[in-house]
C-alpha positions as CSV (number, residue, x, y, z in Angstrom):
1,X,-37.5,3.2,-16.9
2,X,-40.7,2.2,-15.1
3,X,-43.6,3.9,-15.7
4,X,-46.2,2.8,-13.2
5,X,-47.9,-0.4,-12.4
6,X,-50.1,-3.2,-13.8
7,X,-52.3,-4.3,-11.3
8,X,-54.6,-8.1,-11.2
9,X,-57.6,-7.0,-8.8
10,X,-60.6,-8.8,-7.9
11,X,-64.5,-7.8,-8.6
12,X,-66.4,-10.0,-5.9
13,X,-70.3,-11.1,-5.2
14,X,-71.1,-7.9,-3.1
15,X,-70.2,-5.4,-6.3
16,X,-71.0,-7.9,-9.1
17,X,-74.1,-5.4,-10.9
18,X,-71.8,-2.8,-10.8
19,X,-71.2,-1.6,-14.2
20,X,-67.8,-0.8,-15.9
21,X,-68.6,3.0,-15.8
22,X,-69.2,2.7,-12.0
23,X,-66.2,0.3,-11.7
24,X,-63.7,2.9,-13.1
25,X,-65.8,5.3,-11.0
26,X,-64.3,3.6,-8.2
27,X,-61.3,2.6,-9.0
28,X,-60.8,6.3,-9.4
29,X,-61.9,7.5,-6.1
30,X,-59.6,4.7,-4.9
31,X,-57.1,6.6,-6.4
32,X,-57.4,10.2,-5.6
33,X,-57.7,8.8,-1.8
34,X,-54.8,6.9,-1.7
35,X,-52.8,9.4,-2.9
36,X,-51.1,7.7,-5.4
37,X,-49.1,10.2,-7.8
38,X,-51.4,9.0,-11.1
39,X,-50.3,10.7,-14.3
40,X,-53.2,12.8,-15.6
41,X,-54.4,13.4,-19.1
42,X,-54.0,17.0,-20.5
43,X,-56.8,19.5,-22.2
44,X,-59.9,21.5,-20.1
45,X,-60.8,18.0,-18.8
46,X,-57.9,15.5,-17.3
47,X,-58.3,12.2,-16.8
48,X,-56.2,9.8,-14.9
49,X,-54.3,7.9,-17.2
50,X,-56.0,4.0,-16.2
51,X,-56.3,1.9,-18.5
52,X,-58.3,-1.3,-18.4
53,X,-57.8,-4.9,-20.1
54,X,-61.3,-5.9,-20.5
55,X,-65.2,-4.5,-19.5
56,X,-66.3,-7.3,-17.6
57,X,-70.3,-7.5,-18.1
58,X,-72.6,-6.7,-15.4
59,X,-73.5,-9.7,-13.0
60,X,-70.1,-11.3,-13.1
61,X,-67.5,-11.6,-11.1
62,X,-63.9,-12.1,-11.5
63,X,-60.4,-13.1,-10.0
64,X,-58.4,-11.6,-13.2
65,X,-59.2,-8.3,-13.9
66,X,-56.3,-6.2,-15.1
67,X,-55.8,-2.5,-14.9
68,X,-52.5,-0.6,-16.1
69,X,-51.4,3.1,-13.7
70,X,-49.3,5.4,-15.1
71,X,-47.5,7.4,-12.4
72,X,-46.3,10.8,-12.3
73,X,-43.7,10.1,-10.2
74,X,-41.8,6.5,-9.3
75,X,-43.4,4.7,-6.8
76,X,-43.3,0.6,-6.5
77,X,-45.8,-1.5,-7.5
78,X,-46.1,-2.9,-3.6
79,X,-46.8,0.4,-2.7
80,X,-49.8,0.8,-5.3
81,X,-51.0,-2.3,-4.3
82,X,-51.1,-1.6,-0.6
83,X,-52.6,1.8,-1.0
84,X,-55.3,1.1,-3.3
85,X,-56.1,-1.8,-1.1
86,X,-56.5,0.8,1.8
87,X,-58.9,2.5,-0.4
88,X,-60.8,0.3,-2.2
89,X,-64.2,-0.5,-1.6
90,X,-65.7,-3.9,0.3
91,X,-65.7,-6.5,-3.0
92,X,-62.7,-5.1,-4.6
93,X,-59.0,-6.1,-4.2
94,X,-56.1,-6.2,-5.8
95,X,-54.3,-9.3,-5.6
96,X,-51.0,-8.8,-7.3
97,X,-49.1,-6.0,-9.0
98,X,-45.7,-5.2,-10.9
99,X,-43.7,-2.3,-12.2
100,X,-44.7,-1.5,-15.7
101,X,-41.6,-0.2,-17.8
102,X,-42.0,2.2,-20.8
103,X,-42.8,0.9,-23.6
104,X,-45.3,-2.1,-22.3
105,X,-47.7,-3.1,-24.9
106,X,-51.0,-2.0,-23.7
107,X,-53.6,-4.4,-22.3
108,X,-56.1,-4.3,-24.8
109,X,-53.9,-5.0,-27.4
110,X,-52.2,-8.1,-26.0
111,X,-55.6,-10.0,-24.1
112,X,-56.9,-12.7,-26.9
113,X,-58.6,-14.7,-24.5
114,X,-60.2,-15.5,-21.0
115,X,-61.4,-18.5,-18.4
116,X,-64.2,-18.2,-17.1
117,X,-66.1,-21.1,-14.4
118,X,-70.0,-21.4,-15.2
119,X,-71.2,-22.8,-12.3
120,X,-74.9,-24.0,-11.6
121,X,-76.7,-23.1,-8.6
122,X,-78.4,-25.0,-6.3
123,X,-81.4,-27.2,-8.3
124,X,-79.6,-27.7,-11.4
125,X,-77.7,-30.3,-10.9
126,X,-76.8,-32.5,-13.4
127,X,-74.2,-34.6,-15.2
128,X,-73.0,-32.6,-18.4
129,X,-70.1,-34.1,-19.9
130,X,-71.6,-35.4,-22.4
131,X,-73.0,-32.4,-23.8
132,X,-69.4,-31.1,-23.8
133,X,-67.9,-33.1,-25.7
134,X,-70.7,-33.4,-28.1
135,X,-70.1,-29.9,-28.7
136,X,-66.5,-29.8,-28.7
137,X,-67.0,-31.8,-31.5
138,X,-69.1,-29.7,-33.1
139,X,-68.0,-27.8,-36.7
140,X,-70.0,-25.4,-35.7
141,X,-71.8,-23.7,-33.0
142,X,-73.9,-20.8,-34.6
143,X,-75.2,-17.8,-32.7
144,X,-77.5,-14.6,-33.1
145,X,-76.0,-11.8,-31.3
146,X,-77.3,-8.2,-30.6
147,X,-75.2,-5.5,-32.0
148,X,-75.7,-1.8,-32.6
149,X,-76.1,-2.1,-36.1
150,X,-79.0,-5.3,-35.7
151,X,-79.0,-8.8,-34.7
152,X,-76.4,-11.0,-36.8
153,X,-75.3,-14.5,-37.0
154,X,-72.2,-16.0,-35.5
155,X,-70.6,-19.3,-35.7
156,X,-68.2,-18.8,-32.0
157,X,-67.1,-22.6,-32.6
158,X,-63.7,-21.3,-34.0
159,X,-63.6,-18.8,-30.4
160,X,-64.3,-21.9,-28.3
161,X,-61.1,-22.6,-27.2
162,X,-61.5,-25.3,-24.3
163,X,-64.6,-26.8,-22.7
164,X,-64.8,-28.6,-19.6
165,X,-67.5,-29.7,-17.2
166,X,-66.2,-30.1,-13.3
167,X,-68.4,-32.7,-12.0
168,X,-67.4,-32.2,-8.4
169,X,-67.9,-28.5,-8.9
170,X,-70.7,-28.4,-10.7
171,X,-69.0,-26.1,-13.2
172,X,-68.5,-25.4,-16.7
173,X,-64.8,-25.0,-17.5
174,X,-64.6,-22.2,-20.7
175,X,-61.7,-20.8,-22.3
176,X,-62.5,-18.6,-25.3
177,X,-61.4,-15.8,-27.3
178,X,-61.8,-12.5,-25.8
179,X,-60.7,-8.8,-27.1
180,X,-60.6,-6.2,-29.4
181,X,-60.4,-8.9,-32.4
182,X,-62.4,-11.8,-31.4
183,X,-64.6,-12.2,-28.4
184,X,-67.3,-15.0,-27.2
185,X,-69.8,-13.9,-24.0
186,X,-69.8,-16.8,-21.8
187,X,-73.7,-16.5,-21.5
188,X,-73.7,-16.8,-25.1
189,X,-73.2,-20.9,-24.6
190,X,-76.1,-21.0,-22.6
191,X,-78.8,-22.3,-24.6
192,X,-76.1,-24.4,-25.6
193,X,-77.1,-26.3,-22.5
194,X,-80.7,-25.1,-22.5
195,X,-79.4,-23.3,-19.1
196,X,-81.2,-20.1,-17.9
197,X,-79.2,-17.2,-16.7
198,X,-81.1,-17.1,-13.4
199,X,-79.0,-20.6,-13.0
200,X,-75.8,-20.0,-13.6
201,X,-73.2,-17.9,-11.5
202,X,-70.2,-16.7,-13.9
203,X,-67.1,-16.0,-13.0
204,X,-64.1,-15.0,-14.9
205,X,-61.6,-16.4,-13.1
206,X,-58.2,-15.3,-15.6
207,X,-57.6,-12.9,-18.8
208,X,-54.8,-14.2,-20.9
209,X,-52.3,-13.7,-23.4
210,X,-50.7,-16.4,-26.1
211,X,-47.4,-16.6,-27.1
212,X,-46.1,-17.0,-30.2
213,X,-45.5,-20.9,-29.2
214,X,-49.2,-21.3,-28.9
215,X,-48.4,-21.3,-24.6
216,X,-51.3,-19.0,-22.4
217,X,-49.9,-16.7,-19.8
218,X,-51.4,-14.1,-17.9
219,X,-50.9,-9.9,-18.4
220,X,-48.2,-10.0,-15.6
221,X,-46.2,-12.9,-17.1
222,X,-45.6,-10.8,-19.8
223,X,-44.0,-8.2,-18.1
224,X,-41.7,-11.0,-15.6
């Protein structure tokens, strides 16, 4: 029986400080106006029932965000797609969509990892392969991140799971773990490369899940 829709949408330049409050903020207004026959939560305070894959952080964009709908009533996931794209706000789209049946793991707990493309703005150009694969070979690549309870140490080397640099593009190719267990912030690498924020554009261009084979393959393969 399917249950309502998992949906790949995009988070472009114009919307790219939004935060992921304000995102579902939208996404929900996107909703109500589409008229779309979400399932709602029950107690004094309902809720759509919208679930996300991953808070993508503030000053990012992204081809491969991921967002499940349950539905009230049936409705096909072409439908969803073209209503919410009626709806939706200059900067967002969604790109692709399929029928969720019950049952479907959620998001959260299948994502283990995501692709992002670093690329470096105009005025920091420069050759950085070999600084990738000096680091790919690398045991370790320690790090001090801030967390609620204090700042503590990290070695993300075992999280680093590919590294590229596109010379055409200018871009640094990453693939690293990312979800509930294990997660590496792509700015976290920067100082890596003695890169600045203010010169760097991220993107995160996929979200991913890995078989049992070792293969990657998106939230929507899964359900195919």
């Amino acid at each position: 029986m399917v249950k309502g829709a998992r949906v790949r949408f995009s988070k472009g330049s114009e919307v790219r400080f939004l935060s992921h409050l304000d995102l579902l903020r939208t996404i929900e207004r996107a909703i109500r106006r589409s008229k779309l026959p979400i399932a709602y939560s029950e107690g004094f305070h309902p809720k759509p029932k919208l679930a996300f894959a991953s808070a993508l952080s503030v000053g990012l964009t992204s081809s491969g965000e991921y967002a499940d709908l349950v539905m009230a009533s049936p409705i096909s996931a072409t439908e969803v797609q073209d209503r919410l794209n009626a709806t939706l706000p200059q900067g967002f789209s969604v790109d692709a969509a399929l029928e969720l049946p019950e049952g479907a793991s959620s998001l959260m707990s299948i994502i283990s990892a995501a692709s992002y493309g670093l690329t470096l703005i105009e005025g920091s150009n420069q050759d950085l392969s070999g600084l990738v694969n000096q680091l790919l070979a690398s045991d370790s690549l320690p790090i001090r991140r801030e967390t609620k309870k204090g700042v503590r140490s990290l070695d993300i080397r075992p999280m680093i799971y590919d590294l590229k640099w596109d010379r055409n593009k200018n871009q640094i190719l990453l693939r690293c773990a990312c979800g509930s267990v294990q997660n590496v912030r792509p700015t976290e690498i920067f100082h890596f490369f003695s890169l600045p924020m203010s010169k760097v554009l991220v993107h995160r261009e996929e979200l991913l899940v890995r078989k049992d084979d070792g293969v990657w393959i998106t939230p929507l393969d899964v359900l195919k």
